[in-house]
PyMOL Python script that loads the backbone (N, CA, C, O; Angstrom):
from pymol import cmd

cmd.read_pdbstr("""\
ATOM      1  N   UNK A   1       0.830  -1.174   0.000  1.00  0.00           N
ATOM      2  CA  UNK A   1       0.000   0.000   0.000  1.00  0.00           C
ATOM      3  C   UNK A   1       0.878   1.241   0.000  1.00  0.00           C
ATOM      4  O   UNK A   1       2.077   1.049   0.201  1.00  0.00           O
ATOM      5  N   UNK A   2       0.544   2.232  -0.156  1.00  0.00           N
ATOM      6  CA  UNK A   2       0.739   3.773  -0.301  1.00  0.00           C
ATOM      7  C   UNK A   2       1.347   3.988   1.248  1.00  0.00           C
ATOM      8  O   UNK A   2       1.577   2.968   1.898  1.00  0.00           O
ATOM      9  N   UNK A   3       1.587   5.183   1.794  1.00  0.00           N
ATOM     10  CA  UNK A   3       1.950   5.541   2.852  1.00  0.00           C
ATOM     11  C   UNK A   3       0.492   6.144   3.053  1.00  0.00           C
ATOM     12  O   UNK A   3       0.183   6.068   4.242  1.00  0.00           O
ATOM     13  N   UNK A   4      -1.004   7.009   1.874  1.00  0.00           N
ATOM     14  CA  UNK A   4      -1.565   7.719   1.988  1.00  0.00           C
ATOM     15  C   UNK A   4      -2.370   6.448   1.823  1.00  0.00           C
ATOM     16  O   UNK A   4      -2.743   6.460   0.650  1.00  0.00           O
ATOM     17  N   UNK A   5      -2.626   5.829   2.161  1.00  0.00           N
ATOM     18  CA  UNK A   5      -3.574   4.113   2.085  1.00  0.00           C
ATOM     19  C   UNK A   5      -3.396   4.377   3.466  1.00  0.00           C
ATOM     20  O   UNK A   5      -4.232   4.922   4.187  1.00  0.00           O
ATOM     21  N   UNK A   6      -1.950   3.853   3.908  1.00  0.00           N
ATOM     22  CA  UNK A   6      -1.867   3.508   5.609  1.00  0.00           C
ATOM     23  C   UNK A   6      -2.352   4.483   6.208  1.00  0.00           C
ATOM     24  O   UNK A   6      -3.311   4.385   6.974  1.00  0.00           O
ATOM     25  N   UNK A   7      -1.722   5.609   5.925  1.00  0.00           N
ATOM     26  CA  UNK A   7      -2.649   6.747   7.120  1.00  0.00           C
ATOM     27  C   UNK A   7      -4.049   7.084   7.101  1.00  0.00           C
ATOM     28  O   UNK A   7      -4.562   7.983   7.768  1.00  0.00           O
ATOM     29  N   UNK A   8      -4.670   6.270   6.255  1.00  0.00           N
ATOM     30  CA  UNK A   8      -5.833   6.423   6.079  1.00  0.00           C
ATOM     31  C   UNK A   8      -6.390   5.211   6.623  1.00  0.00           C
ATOM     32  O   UNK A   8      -7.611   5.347   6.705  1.00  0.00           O
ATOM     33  N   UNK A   9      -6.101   4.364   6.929  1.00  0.00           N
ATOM     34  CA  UNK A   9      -6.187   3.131   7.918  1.00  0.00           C
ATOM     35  C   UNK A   9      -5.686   3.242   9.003  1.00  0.00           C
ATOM     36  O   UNK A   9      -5.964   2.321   9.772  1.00  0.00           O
ATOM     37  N   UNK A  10      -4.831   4.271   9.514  1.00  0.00           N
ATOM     38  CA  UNK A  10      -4.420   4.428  10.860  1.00  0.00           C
ATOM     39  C   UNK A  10      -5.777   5.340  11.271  1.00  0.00           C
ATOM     40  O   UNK A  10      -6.452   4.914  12.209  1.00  0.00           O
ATOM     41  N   UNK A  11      -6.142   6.416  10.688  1.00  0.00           N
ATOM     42  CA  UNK A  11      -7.312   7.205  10.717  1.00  0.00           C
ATOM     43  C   UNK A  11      -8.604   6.220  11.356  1.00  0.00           C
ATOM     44  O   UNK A  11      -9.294   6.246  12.375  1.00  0.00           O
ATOM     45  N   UNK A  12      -8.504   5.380  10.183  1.00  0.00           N
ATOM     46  CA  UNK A  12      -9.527   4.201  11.074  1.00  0.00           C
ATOM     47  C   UNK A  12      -9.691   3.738  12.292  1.00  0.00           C
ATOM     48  O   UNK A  12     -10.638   3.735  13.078  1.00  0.00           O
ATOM     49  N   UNK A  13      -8.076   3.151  12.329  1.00  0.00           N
ATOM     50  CA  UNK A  13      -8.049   2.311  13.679  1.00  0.00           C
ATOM     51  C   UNK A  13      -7.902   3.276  15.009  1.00  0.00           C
ATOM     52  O   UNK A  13      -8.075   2.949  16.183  1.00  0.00           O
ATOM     53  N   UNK A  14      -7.520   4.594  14.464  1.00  0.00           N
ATOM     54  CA  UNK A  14      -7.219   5.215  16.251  1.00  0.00           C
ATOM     55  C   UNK A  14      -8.516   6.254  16.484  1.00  0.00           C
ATOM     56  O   UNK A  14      -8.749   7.007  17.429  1.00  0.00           O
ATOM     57  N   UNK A  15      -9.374   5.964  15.082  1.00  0.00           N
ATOM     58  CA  UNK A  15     -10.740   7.004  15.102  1.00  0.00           C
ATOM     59  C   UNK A  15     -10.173   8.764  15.293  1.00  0.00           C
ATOM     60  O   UNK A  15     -11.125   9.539  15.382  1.00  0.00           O
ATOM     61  N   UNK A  16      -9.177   9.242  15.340  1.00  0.00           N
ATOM     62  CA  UNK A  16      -8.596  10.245  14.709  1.00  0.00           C
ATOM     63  C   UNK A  16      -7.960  10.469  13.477  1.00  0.00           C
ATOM     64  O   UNK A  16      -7.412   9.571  12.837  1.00  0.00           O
ATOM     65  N   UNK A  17      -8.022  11.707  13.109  1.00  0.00           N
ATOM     66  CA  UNK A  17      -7.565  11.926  11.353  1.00  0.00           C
ATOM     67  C   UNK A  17      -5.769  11.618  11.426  1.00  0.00           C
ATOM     68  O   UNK A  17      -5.035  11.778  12.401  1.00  0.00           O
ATOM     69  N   UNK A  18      -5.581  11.366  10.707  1.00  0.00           N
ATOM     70  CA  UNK A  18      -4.241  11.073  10.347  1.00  0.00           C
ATOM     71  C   UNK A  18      -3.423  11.882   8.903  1.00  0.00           C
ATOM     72  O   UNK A  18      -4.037  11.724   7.848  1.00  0.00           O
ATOM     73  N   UNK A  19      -2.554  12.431   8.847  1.00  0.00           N
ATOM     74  CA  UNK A  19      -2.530  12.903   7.549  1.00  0.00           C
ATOM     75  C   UNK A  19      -1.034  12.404   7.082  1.00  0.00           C
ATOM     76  O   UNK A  19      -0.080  12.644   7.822  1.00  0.00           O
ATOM     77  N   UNK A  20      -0.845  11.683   5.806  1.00  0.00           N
ATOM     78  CA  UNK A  20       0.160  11.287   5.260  1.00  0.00           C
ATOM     79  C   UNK A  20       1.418  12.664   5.214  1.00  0.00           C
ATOM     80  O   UNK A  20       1.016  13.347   4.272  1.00  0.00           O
ATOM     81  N   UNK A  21       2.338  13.156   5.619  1.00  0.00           N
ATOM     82  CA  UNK A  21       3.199  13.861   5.412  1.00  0.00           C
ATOM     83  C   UNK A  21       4.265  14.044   4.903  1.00  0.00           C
ATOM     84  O   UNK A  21       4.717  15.158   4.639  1.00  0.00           O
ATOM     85  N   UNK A  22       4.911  12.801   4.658  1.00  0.00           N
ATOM     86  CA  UNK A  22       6.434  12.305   4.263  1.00  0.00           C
ATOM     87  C   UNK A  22       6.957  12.819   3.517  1.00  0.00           C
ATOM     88  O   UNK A  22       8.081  13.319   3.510  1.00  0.00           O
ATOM     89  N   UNK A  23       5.680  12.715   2.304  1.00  0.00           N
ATOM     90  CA  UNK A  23       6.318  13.121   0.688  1.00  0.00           C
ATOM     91  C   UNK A  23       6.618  11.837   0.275  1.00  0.00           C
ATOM     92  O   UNK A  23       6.698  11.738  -0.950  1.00  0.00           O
ATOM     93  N   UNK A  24       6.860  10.567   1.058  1.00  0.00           N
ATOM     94  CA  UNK A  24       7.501   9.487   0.185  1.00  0.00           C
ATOM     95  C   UNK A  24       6.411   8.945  -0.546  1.00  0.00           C
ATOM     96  O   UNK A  24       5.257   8.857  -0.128  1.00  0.00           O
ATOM     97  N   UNK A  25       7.002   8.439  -2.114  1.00  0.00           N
ATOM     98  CA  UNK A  25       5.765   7.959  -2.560  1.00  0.00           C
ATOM     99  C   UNK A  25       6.590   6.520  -2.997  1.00  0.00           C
ATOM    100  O   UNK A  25       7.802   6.338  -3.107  1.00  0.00           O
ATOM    101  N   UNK A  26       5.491   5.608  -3.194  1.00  0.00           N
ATOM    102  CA  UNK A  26       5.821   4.024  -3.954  1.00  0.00           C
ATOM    103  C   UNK A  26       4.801   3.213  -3.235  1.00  0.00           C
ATOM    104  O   UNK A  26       3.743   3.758  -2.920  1.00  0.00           O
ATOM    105  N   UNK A  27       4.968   2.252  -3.013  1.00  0.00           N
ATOM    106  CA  UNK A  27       4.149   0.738  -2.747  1.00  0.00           C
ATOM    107  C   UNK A  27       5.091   0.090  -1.601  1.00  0.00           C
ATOM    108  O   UNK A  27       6.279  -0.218  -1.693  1.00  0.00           O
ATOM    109  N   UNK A  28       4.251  -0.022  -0.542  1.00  0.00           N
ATOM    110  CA  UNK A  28       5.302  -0.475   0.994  1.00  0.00           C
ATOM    111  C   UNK A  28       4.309  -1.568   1.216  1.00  0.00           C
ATOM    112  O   UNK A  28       3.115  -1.383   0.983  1.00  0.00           O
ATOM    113  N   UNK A  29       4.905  -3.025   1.787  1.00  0.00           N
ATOM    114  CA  UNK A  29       4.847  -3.775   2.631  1.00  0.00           C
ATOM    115  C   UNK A  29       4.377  -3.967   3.957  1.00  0.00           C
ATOM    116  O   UNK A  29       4.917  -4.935   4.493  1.00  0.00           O
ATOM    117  N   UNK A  30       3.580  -3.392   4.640  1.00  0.00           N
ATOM    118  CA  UNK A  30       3.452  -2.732   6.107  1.00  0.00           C
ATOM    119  C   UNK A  30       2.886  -3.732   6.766  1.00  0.00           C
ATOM    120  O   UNK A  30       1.743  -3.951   6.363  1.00  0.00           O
ATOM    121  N   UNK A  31       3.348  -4.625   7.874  1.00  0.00           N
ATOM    122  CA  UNK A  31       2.764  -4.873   8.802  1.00  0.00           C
ATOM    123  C   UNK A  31       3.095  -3.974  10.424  1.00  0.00           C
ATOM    124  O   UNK A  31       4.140  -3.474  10.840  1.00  0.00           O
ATOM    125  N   UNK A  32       2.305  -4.019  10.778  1.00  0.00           N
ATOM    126  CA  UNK A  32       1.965  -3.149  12.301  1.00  0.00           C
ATOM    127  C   UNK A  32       1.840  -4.230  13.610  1.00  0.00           C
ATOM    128  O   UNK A  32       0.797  -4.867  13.766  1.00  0.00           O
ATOM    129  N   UNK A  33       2.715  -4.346  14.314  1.00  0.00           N
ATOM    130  CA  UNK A  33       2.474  -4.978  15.409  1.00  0.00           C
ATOM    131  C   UNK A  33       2.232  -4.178  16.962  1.00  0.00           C
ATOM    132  O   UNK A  33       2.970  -3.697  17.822  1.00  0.00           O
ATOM    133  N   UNK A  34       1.018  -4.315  16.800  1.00  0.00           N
ATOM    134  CA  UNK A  34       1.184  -3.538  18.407  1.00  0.00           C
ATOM    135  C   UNK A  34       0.234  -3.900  19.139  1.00  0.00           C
ATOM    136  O   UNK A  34      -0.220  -5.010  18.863  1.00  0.00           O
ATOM    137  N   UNK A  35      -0.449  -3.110  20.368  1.00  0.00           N
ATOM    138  CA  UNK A  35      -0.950  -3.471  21.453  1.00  0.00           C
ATOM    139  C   UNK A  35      -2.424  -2.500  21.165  1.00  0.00           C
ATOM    140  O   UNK A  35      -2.503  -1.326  20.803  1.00  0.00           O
ATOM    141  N   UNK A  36      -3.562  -3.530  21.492  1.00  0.00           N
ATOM    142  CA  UNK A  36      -4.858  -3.444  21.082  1.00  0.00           C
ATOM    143  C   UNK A  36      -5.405  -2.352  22.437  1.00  0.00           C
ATOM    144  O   UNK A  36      -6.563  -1.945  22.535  1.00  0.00           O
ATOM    145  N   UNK A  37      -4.426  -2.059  23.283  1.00  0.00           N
ATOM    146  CA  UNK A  37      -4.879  -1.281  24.533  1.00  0.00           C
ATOM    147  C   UNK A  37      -4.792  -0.163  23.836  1.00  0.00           C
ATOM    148  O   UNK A  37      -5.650   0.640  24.202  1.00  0.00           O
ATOM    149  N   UNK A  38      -3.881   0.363  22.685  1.00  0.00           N
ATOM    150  CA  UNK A  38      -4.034   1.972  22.126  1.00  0.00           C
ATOM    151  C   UNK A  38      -5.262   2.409  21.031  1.00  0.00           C
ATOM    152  O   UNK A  38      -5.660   3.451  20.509  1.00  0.00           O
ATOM    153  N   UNK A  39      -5.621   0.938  21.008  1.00  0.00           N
ATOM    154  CA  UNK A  39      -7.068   1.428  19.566  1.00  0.00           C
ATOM    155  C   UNK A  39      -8.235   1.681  20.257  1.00  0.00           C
ATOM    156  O   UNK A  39      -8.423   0.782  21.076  1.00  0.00           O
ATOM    157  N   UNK A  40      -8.952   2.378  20.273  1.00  0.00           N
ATOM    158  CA  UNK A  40     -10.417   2.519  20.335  1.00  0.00           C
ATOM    159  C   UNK A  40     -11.436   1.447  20.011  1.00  0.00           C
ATOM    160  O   UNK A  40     -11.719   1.337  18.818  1.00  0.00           O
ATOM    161  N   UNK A  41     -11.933   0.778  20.723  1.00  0.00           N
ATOM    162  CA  UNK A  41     -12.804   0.225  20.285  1.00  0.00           C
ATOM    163  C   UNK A  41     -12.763  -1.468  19.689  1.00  0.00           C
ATOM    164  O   UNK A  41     -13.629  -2.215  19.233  1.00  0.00           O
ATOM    165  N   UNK A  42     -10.804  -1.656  20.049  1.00  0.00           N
ATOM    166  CA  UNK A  42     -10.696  -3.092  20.351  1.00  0.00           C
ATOM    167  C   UNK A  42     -10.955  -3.964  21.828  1.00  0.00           C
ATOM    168  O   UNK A  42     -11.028  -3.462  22.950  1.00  0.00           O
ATOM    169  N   UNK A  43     -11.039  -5.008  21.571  1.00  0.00           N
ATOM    170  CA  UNK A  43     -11.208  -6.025  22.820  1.00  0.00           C
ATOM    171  C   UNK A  43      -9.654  -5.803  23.434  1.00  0.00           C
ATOM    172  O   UNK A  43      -8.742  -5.332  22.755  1.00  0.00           O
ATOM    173  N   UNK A  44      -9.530  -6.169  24.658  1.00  0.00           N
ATOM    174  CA  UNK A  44      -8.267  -6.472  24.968  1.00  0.00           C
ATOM    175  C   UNK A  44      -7.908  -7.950  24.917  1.00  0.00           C
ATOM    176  O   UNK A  44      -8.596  -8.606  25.699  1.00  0.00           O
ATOM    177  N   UNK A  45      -7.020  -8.669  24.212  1.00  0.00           N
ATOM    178  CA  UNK A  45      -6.926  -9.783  24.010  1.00  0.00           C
ATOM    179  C   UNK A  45      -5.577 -10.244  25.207  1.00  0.00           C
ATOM    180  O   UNK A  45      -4.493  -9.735  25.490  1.00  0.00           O
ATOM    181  N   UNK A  46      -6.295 -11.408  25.656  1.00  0.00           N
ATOM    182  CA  UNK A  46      -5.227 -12.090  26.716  1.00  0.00           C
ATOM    183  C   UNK A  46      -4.449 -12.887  26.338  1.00  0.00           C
ATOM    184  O   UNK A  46      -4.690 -13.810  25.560  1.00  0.00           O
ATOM    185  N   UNK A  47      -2.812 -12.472  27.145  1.00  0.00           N
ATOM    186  CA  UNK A  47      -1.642 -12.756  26.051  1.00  0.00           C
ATOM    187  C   UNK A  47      -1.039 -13.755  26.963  1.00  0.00           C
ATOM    188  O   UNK A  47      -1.040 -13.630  28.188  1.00  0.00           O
ATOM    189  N   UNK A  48      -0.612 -14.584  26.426  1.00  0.00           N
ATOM    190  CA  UNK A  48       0.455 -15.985  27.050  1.00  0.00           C
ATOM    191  C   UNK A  48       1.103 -15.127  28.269  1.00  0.00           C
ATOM    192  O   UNK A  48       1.229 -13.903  28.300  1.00  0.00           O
ATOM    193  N   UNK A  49       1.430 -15.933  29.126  1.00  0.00           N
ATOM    194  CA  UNK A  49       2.132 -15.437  30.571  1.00  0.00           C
ATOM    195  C   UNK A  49       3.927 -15.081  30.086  1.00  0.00           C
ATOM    196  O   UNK A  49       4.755 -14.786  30.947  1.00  0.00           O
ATOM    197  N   UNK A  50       4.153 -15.144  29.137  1.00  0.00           N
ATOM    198  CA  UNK A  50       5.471 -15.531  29.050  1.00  0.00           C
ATOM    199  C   UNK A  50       5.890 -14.724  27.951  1.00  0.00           C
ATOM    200  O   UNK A  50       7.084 -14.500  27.755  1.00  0.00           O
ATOM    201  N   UNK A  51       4.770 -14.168  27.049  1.00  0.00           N
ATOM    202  CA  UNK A  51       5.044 -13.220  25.493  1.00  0.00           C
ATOM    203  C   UNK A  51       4.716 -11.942  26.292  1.00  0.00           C
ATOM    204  O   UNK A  51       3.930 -11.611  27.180  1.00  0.00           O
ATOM    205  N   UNK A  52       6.216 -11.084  25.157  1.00  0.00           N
ATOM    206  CA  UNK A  52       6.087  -9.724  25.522  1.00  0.00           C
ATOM    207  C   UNK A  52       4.952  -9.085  25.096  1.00  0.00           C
ATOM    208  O   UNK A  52       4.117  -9.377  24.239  1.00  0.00           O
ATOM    209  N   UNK A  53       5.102  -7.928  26.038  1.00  0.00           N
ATOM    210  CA  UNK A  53       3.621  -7.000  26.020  1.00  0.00           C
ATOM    211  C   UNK A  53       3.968  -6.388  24.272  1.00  0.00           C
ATOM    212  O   UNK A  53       5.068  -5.991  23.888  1.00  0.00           O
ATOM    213  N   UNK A  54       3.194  -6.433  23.761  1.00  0.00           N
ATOM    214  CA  UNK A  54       3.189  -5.682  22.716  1.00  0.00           C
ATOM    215  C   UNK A  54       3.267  -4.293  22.330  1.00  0.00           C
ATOM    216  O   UNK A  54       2.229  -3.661  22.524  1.00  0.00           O
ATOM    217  N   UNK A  55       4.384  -3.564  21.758  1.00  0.00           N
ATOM    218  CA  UNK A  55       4.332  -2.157  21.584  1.00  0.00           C
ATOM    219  C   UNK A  55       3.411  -1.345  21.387  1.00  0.00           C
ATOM    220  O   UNK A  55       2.518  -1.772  20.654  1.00  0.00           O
ATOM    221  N   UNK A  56       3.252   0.050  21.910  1.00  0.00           N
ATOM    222  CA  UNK A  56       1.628   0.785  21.552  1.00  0.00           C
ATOM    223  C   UNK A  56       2.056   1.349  20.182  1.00  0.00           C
ATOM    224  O   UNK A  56       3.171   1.438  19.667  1.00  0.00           O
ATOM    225  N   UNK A  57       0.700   1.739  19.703  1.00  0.00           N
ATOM    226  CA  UNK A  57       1.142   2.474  18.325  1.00  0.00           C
ATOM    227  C   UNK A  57       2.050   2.673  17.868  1.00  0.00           C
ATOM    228  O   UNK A  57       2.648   2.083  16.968  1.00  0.00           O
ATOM    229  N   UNK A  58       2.370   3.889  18.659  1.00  0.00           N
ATOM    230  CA  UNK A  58       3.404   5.218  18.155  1.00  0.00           C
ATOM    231  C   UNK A  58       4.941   4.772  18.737  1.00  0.00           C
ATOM    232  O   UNK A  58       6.027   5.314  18.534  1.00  0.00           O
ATOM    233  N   UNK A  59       4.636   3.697  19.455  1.00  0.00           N
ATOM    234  CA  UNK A  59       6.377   2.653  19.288  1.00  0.00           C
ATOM    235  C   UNK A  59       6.076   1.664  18.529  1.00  0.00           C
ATOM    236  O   UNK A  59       6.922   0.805  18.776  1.00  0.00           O
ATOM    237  N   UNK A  60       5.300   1.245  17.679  1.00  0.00           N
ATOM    238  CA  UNK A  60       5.514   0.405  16.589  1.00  0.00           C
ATOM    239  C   UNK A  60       5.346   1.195  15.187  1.00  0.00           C
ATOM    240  O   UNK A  60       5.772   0.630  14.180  1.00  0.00           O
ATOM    241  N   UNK A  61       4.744   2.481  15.065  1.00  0.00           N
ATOM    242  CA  UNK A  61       5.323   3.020  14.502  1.00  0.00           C
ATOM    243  C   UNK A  61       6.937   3.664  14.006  1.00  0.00           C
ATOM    244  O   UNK A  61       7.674   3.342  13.074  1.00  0.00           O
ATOM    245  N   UNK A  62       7.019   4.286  14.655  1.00  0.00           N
ATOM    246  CA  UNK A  62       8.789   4.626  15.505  1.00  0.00           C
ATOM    247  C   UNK A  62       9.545   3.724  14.441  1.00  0.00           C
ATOM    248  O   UNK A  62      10.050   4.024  13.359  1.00  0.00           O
ATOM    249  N   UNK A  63       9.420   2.135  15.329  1.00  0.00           N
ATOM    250  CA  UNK A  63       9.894   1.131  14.815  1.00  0.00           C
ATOM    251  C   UNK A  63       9.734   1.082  13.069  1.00  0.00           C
ATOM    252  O   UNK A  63      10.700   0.744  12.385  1.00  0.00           O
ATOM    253  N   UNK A  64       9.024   1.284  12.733  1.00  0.00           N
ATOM    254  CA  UNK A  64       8.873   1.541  11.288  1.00  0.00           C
ATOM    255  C   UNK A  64       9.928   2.684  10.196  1.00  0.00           C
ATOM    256  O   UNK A  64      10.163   2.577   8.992  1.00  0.00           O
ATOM    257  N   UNK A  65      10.414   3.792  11.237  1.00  0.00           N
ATOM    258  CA  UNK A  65      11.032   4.560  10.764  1.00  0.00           C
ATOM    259  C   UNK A  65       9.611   5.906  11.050  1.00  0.00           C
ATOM    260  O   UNK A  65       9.796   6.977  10.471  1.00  0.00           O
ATOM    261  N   UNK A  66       8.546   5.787  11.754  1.00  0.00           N
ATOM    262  CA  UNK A  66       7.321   7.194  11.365  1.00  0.00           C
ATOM    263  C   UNK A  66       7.117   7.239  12.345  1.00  0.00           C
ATOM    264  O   UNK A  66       7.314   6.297  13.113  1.00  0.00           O
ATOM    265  N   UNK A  67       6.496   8.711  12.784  1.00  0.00           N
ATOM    266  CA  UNK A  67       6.088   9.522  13.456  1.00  0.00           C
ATOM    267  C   UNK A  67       4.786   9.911  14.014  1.00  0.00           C
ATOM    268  O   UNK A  67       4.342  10.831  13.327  1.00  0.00           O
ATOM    269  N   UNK A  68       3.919   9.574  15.049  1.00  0.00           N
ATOM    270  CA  UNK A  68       2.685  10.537  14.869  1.00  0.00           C
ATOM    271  C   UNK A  68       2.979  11.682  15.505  1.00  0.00           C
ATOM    272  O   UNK A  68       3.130  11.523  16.716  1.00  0.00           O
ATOM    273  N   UNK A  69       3.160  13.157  14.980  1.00  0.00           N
ATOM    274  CA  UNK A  69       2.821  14.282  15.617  1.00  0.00           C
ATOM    275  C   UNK A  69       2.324  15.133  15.537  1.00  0.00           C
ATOM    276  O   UNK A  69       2.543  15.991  14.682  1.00  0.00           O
ATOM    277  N   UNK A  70       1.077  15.206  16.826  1.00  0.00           N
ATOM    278  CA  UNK A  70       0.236  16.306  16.609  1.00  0.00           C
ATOM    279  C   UNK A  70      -0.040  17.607  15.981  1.00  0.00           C
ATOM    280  O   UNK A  70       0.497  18.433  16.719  1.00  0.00           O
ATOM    281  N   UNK A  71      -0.502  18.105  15.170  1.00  0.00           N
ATOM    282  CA  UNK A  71      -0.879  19.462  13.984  1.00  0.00           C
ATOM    283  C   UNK A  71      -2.324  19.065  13.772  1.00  0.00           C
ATOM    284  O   UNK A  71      -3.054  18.076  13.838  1.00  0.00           O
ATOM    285  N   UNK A  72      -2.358  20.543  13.439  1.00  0.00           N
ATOM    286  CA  UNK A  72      -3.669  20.652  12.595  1.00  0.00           C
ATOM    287  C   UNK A  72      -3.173  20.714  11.248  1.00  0.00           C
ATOM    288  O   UNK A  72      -2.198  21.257  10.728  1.00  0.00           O
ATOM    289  N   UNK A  73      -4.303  19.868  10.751  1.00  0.00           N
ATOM    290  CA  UNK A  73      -3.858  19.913   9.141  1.00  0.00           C
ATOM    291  C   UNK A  73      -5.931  20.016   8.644  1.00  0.00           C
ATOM    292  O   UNK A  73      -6.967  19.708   9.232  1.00  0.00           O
ATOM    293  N   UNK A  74      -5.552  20.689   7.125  1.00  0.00           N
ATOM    294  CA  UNK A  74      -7.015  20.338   7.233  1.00  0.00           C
ATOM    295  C   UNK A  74      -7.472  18.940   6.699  1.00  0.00           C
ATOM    296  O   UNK A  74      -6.711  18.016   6.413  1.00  0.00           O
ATOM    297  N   UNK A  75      -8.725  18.934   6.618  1.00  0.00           N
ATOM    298  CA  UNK A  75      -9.291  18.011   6.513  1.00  0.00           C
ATOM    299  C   UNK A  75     -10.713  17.624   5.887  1.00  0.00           C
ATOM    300  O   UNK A  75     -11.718  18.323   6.016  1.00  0.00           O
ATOM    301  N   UNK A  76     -10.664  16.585   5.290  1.00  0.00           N
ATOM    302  CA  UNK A  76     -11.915  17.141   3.477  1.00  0.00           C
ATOM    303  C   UNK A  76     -12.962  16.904   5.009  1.00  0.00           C
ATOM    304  O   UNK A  76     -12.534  16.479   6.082  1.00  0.00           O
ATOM    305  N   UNK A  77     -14.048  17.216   4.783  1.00  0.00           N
ATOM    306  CA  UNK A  77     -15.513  16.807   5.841  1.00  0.00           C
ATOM    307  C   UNK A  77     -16.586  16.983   4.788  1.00  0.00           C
ATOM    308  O   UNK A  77     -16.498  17.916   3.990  1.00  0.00           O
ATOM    309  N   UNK A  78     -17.731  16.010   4.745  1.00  0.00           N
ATOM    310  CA  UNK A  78     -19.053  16.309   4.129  1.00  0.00           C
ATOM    311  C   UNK A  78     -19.820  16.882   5.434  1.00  0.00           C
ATOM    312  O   UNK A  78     -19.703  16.316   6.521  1.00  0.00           O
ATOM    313  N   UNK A  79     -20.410  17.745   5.302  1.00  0.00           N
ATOM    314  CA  UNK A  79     -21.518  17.877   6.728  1.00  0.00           C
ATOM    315  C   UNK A  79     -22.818  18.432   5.855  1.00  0.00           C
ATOM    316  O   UNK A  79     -22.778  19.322   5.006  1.00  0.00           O
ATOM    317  N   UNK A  80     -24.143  17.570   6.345  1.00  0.00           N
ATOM    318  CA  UNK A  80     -25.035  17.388   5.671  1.00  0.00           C
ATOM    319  C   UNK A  80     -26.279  18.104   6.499  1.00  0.00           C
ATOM    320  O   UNK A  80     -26.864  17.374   7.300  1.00  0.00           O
ATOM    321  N   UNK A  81     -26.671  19.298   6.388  1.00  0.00           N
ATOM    322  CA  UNK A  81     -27.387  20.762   7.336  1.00  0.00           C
ATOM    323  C   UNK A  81     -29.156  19.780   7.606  1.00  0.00           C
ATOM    324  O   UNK A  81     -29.968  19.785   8.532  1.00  0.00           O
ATOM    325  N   UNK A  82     -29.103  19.125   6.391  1.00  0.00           N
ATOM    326  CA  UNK A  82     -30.656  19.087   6.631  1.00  0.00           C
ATOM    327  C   UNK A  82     -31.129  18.020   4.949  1.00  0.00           C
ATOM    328  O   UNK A  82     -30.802  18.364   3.813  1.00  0.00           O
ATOM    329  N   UNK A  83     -31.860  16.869   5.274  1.00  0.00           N
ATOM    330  CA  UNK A  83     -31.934  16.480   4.720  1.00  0.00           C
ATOM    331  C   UNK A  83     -34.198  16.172   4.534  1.00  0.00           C
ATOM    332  O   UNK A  83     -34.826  16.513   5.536  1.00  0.00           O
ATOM    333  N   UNK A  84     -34.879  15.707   3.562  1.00  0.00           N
ATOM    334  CA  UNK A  84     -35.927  15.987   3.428  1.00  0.00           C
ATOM    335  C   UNK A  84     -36.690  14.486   2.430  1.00  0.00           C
ATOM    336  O   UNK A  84     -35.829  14.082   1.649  1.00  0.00           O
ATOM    337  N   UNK A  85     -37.566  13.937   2.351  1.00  0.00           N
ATOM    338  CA  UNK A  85     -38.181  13.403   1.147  1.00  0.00           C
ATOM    339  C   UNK A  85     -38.755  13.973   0.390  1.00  0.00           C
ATOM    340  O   UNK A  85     -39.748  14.681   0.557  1.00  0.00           O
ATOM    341  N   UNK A  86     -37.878  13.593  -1.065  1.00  0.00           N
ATOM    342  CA  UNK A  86     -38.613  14.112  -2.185  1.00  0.00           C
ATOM    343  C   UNK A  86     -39.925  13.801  -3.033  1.00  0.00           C
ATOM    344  O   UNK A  86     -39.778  13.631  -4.243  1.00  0.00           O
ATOM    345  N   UNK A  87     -41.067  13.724  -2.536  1.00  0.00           N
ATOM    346  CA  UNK A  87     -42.174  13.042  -3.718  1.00  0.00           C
ATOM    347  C   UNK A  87     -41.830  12.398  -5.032  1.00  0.00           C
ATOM    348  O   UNK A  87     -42.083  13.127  -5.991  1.00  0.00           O
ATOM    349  N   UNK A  88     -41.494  11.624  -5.226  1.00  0.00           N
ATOM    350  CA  UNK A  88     -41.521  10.616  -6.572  1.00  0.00           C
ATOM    351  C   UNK A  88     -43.016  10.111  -7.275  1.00  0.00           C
ATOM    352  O   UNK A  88     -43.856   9.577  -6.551  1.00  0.00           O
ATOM    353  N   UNK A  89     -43.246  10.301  -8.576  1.00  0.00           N
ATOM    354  CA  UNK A  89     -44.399   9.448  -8.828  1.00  0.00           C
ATOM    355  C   UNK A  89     -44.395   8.237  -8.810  1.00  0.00           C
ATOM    356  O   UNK A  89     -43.212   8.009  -9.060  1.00  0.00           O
ATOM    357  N   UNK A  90     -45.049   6.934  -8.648  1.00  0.00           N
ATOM    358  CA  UNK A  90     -45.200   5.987  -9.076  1.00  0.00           C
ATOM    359  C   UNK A  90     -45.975   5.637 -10.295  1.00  0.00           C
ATOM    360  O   UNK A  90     -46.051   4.464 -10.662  1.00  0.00           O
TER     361      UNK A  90
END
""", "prot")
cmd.dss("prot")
cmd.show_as("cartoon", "prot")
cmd.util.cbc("prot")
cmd.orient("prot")
């Protein structure tokens, strides 16, 4: 995937916007290993007595060579004021 794929799937998983910044462009390989305690809205899954705790995000990011840091950037939004039914004939 893209780097602007992944951050758009990180967007997903942490339910905050994410914005691709790098500039790098091509086709990456990405797996993400980390700890389900930093996502929103995962289970916490119970881990063998003996396997390490799993890195949060933004140290398995890191690990990747990337960064999350906070900015405002903008951001596309639809916001929909008021919506109505239209009469159709049959």
């Amino acid at each position: 995937m893209t780097l602007e794929d992944f951050a758009k799937r990180l967007t997903s998983l942490l339910g905050q916007p994410v914005a691709e910044e790098t500039g790098i462009e091509g086709m990456f390989d990405i797996t993400l290993e980390c700890s389900s305690d930093s996502l929103p809205g995962f289970q916490k899954m119970s881990a063998a007595e003996d396997a390490e705790p799993a890195p949060s995000v933004v140290s398995a990011l890191r690990g990747l060579g990337l960064d999350l840091t906070p900015a405002k950037v903008a951001v596309k939004r639809l916001i929909v004021d008021s919506a109505s039914a239209v009469p159709t004939e049959n």
